[in-house]
N, CA, C and O of each residue as an XYZ file, in Angstrom:
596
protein
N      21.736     24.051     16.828
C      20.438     24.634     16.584
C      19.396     23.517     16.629
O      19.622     22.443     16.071
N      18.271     23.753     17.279
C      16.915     22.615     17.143
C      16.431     23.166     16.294
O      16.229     24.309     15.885
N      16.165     21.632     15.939
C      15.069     21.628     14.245
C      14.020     22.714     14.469
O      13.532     22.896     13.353
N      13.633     23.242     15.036
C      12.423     24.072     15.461
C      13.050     25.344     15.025
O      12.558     26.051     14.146
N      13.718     25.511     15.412
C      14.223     26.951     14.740
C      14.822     26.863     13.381
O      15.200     27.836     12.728
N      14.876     25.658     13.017
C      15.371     25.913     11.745
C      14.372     25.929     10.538
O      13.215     25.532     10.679
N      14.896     26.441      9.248
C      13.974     26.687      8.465
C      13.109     25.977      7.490
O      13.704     25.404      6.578
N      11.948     25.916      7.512
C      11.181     24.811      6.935
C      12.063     24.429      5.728
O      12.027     23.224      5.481
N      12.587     24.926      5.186
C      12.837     24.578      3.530
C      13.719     25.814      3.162
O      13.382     26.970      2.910
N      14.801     25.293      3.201
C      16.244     26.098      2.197
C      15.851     25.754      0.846
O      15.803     24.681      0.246
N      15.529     27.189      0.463
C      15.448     27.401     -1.207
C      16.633     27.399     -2.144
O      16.575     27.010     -3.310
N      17.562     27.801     -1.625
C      18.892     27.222     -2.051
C      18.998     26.213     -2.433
O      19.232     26.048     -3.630
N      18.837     24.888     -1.357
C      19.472     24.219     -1.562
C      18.266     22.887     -2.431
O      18.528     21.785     -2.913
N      16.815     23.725     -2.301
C      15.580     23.422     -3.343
C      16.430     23.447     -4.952
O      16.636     22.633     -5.852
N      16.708     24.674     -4.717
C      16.801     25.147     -6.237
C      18.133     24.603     -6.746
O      18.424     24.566     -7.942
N      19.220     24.024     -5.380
C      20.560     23.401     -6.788
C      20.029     22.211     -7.216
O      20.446     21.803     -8.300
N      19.234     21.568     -6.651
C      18.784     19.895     -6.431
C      18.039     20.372     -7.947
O      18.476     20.197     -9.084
N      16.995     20.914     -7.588
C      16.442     21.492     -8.938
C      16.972     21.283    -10.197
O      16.554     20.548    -11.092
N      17.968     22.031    -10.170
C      18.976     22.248    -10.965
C      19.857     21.222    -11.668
O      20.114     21.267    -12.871
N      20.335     20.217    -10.749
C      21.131     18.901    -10.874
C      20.346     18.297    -11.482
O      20.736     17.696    -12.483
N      19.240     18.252    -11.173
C      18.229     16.894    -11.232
C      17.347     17.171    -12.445
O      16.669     16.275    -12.946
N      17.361     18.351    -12.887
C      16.867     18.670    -14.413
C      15.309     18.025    -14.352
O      14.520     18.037    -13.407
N      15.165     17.500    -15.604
C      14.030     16.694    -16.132
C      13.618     15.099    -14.789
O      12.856     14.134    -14.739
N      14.410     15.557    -14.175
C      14.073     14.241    -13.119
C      13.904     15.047    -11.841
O      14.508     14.609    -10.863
N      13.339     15.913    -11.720
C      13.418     16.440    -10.130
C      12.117     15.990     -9.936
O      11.863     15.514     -8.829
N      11.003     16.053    -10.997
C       9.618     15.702    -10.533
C       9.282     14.200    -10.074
O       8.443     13.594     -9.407
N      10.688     13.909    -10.992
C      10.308     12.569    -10.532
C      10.536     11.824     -9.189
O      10.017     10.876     -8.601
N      11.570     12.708     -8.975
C      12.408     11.790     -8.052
C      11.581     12.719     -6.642
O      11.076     12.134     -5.684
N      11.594     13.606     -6.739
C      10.628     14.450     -5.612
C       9.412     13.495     -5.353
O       8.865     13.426     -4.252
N       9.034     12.770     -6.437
C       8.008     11.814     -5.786
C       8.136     10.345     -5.538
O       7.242      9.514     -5.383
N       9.344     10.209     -5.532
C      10.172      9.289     -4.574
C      10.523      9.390     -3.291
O      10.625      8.564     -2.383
N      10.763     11.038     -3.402
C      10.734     11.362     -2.129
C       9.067     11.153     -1.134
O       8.851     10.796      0.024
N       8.305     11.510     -2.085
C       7.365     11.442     -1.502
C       6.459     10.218     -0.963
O       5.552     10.227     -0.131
N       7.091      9.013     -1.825
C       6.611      7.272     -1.045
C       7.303      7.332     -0.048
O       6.916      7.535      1.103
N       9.126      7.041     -0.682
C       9.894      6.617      0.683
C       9.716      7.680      1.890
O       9.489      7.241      3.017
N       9.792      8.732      1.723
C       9.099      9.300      3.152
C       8.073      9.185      3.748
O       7.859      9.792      4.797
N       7.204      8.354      3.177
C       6.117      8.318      3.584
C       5.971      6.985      4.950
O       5.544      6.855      6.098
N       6.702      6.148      3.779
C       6.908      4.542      4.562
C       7.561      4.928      5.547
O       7.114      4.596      6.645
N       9.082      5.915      5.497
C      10.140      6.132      6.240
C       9.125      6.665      7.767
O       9.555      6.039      8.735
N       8.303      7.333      8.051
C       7.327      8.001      9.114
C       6.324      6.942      9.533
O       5.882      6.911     10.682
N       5.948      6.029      8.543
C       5.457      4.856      8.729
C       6.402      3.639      9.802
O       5.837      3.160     10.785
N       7.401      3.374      9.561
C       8.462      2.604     10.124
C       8.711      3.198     11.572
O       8.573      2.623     12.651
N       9.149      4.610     11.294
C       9.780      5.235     12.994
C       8.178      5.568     13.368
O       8.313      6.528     14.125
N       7.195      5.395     13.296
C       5.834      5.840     14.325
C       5.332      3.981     14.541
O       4.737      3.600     15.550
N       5.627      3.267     13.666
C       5.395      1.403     13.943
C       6.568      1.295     15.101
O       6.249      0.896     16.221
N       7.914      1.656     14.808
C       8.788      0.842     15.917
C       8.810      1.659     16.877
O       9.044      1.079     17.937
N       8.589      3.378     17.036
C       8.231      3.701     18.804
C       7.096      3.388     19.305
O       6.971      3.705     20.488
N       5.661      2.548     18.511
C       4.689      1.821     19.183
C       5.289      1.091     19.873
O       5.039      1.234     21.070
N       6.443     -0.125     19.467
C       6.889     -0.707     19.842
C       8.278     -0.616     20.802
O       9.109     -1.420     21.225
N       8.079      0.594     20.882
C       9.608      1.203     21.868
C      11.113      0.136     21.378
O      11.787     -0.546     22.151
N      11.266      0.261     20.191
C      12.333     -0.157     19.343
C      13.167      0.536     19.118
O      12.873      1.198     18.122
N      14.410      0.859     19.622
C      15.276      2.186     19.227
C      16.015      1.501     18.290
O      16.953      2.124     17.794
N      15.797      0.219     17.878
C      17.142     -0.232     17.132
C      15.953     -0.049     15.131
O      16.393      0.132     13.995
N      14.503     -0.212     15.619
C      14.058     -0.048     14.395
C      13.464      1.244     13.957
O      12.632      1.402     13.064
N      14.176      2.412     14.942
C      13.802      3.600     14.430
C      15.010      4.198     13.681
O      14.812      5.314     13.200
N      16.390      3.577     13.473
C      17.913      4.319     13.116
C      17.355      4.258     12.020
O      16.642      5.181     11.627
N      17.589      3.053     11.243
C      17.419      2.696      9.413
C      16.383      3.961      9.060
O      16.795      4.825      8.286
N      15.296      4.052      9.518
C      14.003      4.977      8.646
C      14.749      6.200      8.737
O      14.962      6.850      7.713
N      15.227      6.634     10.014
C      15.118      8.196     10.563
C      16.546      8.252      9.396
O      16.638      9.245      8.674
N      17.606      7.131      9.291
C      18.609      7.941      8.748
C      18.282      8.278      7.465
O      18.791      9.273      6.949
N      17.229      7.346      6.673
C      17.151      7.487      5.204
C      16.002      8.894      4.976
O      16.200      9.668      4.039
N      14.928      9.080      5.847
C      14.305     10.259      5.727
C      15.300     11.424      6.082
O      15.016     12.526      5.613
N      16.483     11.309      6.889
C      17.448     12.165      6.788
C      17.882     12.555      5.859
O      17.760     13.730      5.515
N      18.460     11.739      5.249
C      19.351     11.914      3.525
C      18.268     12.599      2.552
O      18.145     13.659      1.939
N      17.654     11.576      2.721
C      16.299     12.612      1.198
C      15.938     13.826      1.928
O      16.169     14.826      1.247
N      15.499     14.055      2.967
C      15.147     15.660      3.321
C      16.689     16.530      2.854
O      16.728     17.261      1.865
N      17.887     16.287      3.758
C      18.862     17.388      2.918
C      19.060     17.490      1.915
O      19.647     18.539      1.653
N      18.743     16.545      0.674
C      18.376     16.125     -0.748
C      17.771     17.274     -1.016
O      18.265     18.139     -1.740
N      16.770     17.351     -0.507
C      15.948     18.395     -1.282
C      15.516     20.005     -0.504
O      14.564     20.648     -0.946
N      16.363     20.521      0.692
C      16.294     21.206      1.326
C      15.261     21.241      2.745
O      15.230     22.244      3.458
N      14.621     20.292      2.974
C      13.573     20.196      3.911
C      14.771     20.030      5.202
O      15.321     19.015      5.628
N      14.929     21.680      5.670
C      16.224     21.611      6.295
C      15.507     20.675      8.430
O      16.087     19.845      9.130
N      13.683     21.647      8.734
C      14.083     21.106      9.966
C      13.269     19.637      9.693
O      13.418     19.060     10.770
N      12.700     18.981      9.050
C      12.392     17.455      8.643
C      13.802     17.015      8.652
O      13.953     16.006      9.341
N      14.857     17.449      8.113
C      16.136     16.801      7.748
C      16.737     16.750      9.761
O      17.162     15.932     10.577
N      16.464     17.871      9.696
C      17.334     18.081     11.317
C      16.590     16.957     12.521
O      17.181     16.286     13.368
N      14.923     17.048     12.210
C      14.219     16.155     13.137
C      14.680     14.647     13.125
O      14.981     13.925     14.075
N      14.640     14.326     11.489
C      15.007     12.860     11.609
C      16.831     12.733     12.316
O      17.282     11.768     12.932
N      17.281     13.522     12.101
C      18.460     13.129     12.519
C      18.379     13.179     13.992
O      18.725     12.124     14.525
N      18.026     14.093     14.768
C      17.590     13.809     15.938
C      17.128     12.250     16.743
O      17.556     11.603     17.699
N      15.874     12.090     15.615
C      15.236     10.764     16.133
C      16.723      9.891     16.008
O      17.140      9.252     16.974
N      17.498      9.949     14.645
C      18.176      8.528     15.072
C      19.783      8.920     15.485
O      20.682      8.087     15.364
N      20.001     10.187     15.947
C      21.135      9.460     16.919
C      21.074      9.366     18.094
O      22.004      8.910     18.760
N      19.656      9.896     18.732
C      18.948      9.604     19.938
C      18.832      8.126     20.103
O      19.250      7.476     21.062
N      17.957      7.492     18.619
C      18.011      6.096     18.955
C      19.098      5.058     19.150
O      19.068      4.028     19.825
N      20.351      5.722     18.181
C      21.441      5.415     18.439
C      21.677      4.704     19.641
O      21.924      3.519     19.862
N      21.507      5.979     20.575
C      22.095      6.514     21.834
C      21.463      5.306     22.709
O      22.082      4.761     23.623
N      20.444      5.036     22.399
C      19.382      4.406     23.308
C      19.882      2.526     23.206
O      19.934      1.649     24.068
N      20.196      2.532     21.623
C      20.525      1.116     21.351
C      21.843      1.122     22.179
O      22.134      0.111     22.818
N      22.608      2.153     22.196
C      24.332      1.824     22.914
C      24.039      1.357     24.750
O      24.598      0.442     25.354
N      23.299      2.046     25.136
C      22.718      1.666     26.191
C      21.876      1.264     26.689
O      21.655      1.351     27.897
N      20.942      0.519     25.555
C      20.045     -0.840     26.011
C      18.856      0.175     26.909
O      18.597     -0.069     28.088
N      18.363      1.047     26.328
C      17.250      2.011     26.803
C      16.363      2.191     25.786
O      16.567      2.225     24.572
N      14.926      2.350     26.678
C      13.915      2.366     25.777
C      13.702      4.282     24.547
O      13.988      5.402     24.968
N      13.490      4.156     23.999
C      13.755      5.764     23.170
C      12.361      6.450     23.577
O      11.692      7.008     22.707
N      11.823      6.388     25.249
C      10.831      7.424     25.400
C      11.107      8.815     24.897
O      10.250      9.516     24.359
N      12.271      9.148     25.091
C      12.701     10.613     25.388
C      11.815     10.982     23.762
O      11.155     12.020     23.783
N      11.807     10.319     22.674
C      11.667     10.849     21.330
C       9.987     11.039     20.987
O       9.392     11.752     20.179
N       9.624     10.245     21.801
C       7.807     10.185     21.749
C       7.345     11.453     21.279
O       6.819     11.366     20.169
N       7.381     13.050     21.954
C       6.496     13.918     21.219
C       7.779     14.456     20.085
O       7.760     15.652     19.793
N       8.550     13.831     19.647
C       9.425     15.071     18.273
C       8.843     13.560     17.723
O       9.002     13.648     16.506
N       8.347     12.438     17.960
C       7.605     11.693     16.678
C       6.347     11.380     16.302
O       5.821     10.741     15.391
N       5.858     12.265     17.647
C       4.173     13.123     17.270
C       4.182     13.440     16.273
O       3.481     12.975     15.375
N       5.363     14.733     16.137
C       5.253     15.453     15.257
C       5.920     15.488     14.173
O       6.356     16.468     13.568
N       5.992     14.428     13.943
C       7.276     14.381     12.616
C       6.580     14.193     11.742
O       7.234     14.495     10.743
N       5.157     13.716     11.313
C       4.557     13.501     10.455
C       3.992     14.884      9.952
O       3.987     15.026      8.729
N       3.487     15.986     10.769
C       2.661     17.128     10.623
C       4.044     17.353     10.226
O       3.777     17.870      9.142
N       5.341     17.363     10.269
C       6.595     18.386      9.529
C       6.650     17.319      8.335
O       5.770     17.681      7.554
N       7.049     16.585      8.012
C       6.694     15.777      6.854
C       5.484     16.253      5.815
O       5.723     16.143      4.612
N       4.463     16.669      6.147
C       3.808     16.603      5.376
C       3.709     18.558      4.832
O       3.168     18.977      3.809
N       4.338     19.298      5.786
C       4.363     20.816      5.670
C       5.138     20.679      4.539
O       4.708     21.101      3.466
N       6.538     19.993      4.646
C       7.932     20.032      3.914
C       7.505     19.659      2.741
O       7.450     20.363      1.733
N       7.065     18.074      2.898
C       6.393     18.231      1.322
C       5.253     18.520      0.555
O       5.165     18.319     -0.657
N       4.244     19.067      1.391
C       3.732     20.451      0.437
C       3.995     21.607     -0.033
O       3.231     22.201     -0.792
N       5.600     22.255      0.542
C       5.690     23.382      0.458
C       6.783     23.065     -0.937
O       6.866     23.931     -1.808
N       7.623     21.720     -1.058
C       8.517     21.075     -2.048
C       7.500     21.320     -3.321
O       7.576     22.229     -4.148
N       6.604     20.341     -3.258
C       5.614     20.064     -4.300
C       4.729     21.113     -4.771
O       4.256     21.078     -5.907
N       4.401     22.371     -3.654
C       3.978     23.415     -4.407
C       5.104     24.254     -5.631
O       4.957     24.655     -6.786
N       6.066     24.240     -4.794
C       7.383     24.966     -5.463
C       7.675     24.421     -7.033
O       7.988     25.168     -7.959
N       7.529     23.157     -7.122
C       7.847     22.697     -7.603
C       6.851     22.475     -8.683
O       7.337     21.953     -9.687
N       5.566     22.741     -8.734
C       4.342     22.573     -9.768
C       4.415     23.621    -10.807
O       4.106     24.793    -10.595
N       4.818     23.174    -11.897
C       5.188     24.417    -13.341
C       4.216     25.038    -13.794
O       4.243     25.659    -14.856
N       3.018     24.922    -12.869
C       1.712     25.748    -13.398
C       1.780     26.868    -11.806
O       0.896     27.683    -11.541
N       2.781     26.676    -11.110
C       2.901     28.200     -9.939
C       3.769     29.149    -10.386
O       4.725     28.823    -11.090
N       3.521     30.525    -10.005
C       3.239     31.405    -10.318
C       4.858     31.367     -9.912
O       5.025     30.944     -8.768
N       5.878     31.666    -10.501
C       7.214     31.861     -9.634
C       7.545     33.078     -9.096
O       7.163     34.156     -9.551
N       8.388     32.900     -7.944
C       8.692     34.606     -7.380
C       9.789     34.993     -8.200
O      10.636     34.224     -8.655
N       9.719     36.509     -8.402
C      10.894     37.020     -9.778
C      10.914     37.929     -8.473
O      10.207     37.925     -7.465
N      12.234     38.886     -8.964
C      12.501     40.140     -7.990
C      11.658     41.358     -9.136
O      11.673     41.179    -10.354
N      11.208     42.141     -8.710
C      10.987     43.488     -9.302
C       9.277     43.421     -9.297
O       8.571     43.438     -8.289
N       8.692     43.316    -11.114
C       7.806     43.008    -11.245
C       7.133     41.962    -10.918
O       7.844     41.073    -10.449
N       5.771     41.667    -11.001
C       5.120     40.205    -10.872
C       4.961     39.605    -12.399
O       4.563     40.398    -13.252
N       5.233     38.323    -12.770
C       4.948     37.788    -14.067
C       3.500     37.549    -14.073
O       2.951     36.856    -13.216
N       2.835     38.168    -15.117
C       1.150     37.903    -15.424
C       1.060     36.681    -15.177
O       2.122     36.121    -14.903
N      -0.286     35.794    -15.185
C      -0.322     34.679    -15.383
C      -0.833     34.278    -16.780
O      -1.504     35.194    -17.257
N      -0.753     33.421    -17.430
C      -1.052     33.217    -18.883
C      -2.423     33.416    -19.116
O      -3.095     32.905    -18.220
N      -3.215     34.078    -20.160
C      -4.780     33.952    -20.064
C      -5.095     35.511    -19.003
O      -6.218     35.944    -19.261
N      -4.464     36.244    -18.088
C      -4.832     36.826    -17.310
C      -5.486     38.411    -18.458
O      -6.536     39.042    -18.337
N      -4.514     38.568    -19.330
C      -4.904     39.577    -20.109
C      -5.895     39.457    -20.730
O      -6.733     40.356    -20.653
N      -6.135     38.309    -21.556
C      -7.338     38.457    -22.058
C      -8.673     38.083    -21.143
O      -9.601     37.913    -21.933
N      -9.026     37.931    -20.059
C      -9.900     38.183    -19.003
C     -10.143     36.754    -18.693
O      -9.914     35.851    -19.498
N     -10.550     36.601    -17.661
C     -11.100     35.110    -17.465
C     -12.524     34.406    -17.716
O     -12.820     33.228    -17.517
N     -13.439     35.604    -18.279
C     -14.483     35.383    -19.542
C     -14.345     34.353    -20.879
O     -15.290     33.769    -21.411
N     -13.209     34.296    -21.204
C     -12.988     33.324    -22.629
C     -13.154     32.064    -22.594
O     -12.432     31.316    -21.935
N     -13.952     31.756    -23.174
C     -14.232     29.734    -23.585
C     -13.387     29.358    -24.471
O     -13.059     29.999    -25.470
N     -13.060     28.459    -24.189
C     -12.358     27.201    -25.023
C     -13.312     26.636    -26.303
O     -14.128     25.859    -25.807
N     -13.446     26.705    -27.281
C     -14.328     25.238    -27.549
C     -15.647     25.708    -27.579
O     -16.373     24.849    -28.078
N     -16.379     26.922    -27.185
C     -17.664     26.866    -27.139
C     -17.779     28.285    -28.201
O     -16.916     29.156    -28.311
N     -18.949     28.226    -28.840
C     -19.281     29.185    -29.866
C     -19.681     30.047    -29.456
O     -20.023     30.977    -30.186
């Protein structure tokens, strides 16, 4: 399957990480969110430089943290980029072929982790099956002051 068809973000596999990671998912979700950052930084610096040997290291580690946290086609893209680059280092070839999937790896990078980090903000509204959960404050109207007489 190409990353393109696959799905922005397995909630599944959001929600075991979730789960495992308890009181540290926020944190570490924003670990995810440097080292991926640098990691897109590194593979868009070394295909300036048509480097297939300095695009493996980034693409494999933005690999690992995307299936980490369900960012299934970010997870699928980077893997792409590096066993392509792989491919390229085994045979002493430049990694043109990867140029537009590392156009766009940043615009999927940054979908994946907004859609992580929305999910993940304890002031959103969560999806339940059946009813909708009010939001706190909604009953008593959004007229009420805090603090003011």
């Amino acid at each position: 399957m190409s990353y393109l068809e696959a799905p922005l973000i397995s909630w599944s596999t959001f929600a075991e990480a979730r789960a495992t990671l308890g009181t540290d998912f926020v944190r570490i979700l924003g670990y995810f969110r440097e080292d991926g950052t640098k990691s897109v930084d590194a593979i868009e610096a070394a295909m300036r430089e048509k480097s297939a040997a300095r695009l493996v290291l980034p693409a494999h580690t933005l690999k690992g943290e995307s299936w980490q946290f369900g960012a299934e086609q970010l997870a699928m893209l980077a893997e792409k980029i590096e066993m392509t680059a792989r491919h390229c280092v085994e045979t002493q070839q430049e990694p043109d072929e990867l140029l537009e999937d590392i156009v766009g790896l940043r615009d999927v990078f940054r979908l994946s982790l907004a859609s992580l980090e929305k999910e993940a903000n304890p002031l959103v509204e969560r999806r339940s099956f059946g009813r909708r959960t009010p939001v706190a404050g909604a009953a008593m109207g959004a007229q009420r002051s805090f603090g003011r007489g």
